[in-house]
SELOLUM-132925 format. One line per field, with one value per residue (C-alpha): x, y, z; residue in one letter; residue number from 0. Coordinates in steps of 0.5 Angstrom, whole numbers. Example, Ala and Ser with C-alpha at 12.3 -4.5 7.8 and 13.67 -1.06 7.14 Angstrom:
% SELOLUM-132925
x: 25 | 27
y: -9 | -2
z: 16 | 14
aa: A | S
i: 0 | 1
END
This chain:
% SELOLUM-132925
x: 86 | 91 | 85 | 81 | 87 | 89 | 80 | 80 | 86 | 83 | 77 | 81 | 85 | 77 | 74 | 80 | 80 | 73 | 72 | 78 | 74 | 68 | 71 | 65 | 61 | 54 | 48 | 44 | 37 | 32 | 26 | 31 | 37 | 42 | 49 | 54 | 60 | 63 | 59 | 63 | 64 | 56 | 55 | 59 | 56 | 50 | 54 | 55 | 49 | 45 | 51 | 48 | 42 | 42 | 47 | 42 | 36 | 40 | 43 | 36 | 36 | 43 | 43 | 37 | 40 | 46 | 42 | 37 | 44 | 46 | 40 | 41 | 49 | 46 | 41 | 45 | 50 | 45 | 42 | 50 | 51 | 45 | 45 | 53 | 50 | 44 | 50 | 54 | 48 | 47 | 53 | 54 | 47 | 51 | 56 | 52 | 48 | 54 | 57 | 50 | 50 | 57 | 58 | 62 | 67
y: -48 | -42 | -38 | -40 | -40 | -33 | -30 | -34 | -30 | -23 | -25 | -26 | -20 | -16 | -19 | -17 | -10 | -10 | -13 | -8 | -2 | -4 | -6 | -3 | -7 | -8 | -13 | -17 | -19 | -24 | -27 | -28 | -29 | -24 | -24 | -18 | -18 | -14 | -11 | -14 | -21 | -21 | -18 | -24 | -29 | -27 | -28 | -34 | -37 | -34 | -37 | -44 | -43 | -42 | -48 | -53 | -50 | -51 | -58 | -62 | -58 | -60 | -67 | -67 | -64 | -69 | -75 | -73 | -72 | -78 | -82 | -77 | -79 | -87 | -87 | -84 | -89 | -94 | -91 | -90 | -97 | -100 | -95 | -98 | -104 | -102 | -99 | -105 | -110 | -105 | -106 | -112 | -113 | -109 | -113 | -119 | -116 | -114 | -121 | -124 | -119 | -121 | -127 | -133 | -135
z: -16 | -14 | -17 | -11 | -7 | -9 | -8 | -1 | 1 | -2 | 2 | 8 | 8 | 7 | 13 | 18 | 15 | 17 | 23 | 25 | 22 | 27 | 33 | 36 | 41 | 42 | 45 | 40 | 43 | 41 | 46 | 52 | 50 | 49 | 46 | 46 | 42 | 37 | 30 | 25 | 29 | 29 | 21 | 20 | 24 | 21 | 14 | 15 | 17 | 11 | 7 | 10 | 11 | 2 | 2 | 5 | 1 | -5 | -4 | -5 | -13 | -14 | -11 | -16 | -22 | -22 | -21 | -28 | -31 | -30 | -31 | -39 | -40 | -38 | -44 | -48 | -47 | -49 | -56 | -58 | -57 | -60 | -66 | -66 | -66 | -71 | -76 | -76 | -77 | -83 | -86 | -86 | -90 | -94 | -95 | -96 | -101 | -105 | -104 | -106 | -113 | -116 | -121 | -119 | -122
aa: X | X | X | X | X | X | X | X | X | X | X | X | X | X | X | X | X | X | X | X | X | X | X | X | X | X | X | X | X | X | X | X | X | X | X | X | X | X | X | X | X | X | X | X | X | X | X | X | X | X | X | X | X | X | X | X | X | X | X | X | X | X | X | X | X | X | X | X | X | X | X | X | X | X | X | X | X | X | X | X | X | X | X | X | X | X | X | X | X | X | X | X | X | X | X | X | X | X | X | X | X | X | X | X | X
i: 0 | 1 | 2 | 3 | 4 | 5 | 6 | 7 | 8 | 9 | 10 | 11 | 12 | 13 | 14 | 15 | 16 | 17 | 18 | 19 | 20 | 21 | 22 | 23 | 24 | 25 | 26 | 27 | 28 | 29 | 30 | 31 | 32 | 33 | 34 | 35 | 36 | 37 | 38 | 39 | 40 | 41 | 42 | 43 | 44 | 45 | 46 | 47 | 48 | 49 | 50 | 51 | 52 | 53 | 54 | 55 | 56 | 57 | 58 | 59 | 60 | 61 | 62 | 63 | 64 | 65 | 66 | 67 | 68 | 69 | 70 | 71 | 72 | 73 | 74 | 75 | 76 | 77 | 78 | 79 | 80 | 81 | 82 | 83 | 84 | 85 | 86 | 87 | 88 | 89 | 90 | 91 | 92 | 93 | 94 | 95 | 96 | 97 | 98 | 99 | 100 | 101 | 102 | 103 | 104
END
């Protein structure tokens, strides 16, 4: 956790240093909107929106992974308690047989 902490400060500190380096205004135009701000405000903005933009495409892959995942922890929980059921079962044939073999008296 303060591995995070200490990364998002870094981070933090870089995105300030180079938004002041590039305190440069300029216009983004696309169709009829237009938009003016500073360089590193729109570099940023356009940071983000791919960093979102990745998150939304790759969710569905993760929600799906963790789903297969669960489904594989669930099946193997049920092999374990039937080949613990199985053993048992086994052992106690075991004792049984051994039970059945030895002489009375």
């Amino acid at each position: 956790m303060q591995l995070q902490l200490i990364v998002a400060i870094i981070v933090a500190i870089l995105a300030v240093v180079f938004a002041l380096q590039n305190a440069v205004p300029i216009t983004v135009s696309f169709l009829t909107w237009r938009f003016e701000s500073s360089l590193a405000l729109v570099l940023l903005i356009t940071l983000a929106l791919g960093i979102l933009m990745s998150l939304l495409v790759s969710v569905p892959s993760m929600i799906k992974t963790r789903k297969i995942i669960s489904n594989q922890n669930k099946k193997i929980r049920e092999l374990e308690s039937g080949l613990q059921k199985e053993t048992e079962s086994e052992r106690e044939e075991e004792i049984e047989s051994e039970e059945s073999e030895l002489p009375l008296g």
